[in-house]
C-alpha positions as CSV (number, residue, x, y, z in Angstrom):
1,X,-7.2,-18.1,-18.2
2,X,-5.7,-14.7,-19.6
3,X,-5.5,-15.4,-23.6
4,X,-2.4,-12.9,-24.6
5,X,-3.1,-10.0,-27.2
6,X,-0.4,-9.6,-30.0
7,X,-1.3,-6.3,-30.9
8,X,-0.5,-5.1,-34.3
9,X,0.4,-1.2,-35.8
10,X,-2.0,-0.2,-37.9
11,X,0.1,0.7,-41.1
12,X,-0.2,3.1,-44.2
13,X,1.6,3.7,-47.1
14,X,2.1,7.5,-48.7
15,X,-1.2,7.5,-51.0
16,X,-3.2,6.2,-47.3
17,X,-3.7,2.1,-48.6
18,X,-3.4,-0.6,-45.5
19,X,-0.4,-2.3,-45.1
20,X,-1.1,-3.7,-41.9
21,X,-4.4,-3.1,-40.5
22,X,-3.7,-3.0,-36.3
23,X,-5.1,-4.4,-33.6
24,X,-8.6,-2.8,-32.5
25,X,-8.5,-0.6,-29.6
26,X,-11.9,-1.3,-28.0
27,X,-13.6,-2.9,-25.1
28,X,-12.9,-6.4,-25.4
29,X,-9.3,-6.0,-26.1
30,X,-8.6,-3.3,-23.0
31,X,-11.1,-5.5,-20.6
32,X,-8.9,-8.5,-21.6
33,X,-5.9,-6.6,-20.2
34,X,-7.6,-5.7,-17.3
35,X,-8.4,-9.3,-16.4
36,X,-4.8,-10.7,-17.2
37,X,-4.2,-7.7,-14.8
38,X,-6.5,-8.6,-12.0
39,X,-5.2,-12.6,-12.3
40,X,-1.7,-12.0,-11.9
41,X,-2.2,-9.8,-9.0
42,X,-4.8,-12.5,-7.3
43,X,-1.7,-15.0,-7.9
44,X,0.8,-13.1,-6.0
45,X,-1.4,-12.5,-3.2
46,X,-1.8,-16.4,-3.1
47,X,1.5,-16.8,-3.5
48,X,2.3,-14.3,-0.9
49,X,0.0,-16.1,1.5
50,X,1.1,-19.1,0.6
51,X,5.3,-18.2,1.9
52,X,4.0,-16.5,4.8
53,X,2.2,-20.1,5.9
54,X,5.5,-21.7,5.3
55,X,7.6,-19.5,7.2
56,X,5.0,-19.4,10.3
57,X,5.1,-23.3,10.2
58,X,9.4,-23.2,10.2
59,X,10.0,-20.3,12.1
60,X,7.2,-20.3,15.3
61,X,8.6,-16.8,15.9
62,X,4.6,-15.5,16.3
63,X,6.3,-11.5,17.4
64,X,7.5,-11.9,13.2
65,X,4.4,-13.5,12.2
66,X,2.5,-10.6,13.4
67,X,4.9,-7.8,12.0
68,X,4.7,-9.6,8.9
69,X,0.6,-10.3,8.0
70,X,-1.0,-8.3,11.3
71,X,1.1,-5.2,10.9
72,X,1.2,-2.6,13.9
73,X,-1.3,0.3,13.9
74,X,0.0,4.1,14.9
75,X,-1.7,7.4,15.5
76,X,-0.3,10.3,15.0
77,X,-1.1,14.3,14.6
78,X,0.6,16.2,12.5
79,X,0.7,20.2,13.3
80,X,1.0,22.7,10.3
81,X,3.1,26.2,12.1
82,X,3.0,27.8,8.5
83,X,0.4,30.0,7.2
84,X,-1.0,28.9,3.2
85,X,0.3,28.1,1.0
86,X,3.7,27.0,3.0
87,X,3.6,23.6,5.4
88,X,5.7,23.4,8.1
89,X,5.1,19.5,8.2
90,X,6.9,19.1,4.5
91,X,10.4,20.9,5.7
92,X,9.9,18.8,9.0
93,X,8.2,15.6,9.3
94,X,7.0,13.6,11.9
95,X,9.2,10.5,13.1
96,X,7.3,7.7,13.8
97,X,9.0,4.6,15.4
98,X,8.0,1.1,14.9
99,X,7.7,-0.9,17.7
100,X,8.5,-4.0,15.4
101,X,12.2,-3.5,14.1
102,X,11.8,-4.6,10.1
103,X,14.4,-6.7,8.4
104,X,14.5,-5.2,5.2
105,X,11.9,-1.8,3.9
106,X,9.9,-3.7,1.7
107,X,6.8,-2.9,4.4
108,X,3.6,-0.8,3.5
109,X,2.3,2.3,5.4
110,X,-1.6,2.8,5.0
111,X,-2.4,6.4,5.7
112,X,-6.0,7.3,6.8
113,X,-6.7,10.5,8.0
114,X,-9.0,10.3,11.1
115,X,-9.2,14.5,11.5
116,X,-8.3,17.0,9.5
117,X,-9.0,20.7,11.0
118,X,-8.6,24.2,9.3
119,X,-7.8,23.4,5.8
120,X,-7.4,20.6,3.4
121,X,-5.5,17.5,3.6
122,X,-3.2,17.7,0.3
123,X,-1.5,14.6,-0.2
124,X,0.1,12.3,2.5
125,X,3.8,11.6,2.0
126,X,5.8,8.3,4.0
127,X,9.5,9.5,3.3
128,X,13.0,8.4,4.8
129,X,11.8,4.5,5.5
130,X,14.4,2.8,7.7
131,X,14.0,-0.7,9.6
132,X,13.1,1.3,12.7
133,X,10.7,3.7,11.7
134,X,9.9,6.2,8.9
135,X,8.8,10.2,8.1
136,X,5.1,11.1,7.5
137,X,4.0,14.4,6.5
138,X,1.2,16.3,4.3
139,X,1.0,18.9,2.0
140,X,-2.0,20.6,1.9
141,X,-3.4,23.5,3.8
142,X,-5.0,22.0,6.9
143,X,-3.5,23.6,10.6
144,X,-4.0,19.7,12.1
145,X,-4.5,16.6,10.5
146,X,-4.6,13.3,12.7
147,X,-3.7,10.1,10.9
148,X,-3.8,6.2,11.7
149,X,-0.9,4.9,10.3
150,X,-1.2,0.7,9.5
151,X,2.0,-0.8,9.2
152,X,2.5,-4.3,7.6
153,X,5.6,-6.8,5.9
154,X,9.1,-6.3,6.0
155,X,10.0,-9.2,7.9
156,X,10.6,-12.2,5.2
């Protein structure tokens, strides 16, 4: 159980005598943080589970279901036209449709680049999210980069 940290300023007066004397900043109070971190984020994830149970056993609409906790998994090569340090893929993005339509954005896109030829990577960016697809892009220097794009949520 996460025991909470009232953390305290640590307080002088003009001639440098303790007012308040604060709250350590050391191991024991950060790694308590951490694990009231870790817990709450282990909750939602049962509590996520837990709705998605309820709504398979309500709804029996498996297509949803599997939008929902399976995702859909794309492939897609992005071609860089521009020499470094410009990228043609950040001025013009690849569309990628879902085959799922989403009810509302709240979906994840899991980037993993499969191939990346004549250059780096740079960072991946998902842009322009809409219930029937999104923009993917990179920025870096690479002439080709091939990415597997996991899709999953937006359907509660």
């Amino acid at each position: 159980m996460y025991h909470r940290t009232h953390w305290l300023d640590h307080v002088t007066d003009q001639n440098g005598a303790v007012i308040q004397q604060g709250t350590l900043q050391d191991q024991a109070h950060f790694n308590n943080m951490e694990v009231g971190i870790a817990d709450a984020n282990f909750a939602a994830q049962v509590l996520t589970e837990g709705y998605l149970q309820l709504r398979r056993q309500v709804e029996h609409d498996s297509t949803e279901i599997f939008a929902e906790i399976l995702g859909e998994t794309h492939t897609v090569t992005l071609t860089n036209s521009k020499a470094f340090p410009f990228n043609s893929t950040v001025s013009s993005p690849v569309t990628v449709a879902l085959t799922q339509n989403r009810r509302n954005l709240y979906y994840s896109v899991e980037a993993t680049a499969v191939k990346v030829s004549g250059g780096l990577l740079g960072e991946i960016h998902i842009t322009d999210k809409a219930l029937n697809g999104f923009k993917v892009s990179f920025d870096g220097s690479a002439k080709s980069v091939t990415l597997e794009l996991k899709i999953k949520g937006g359907m509660a």
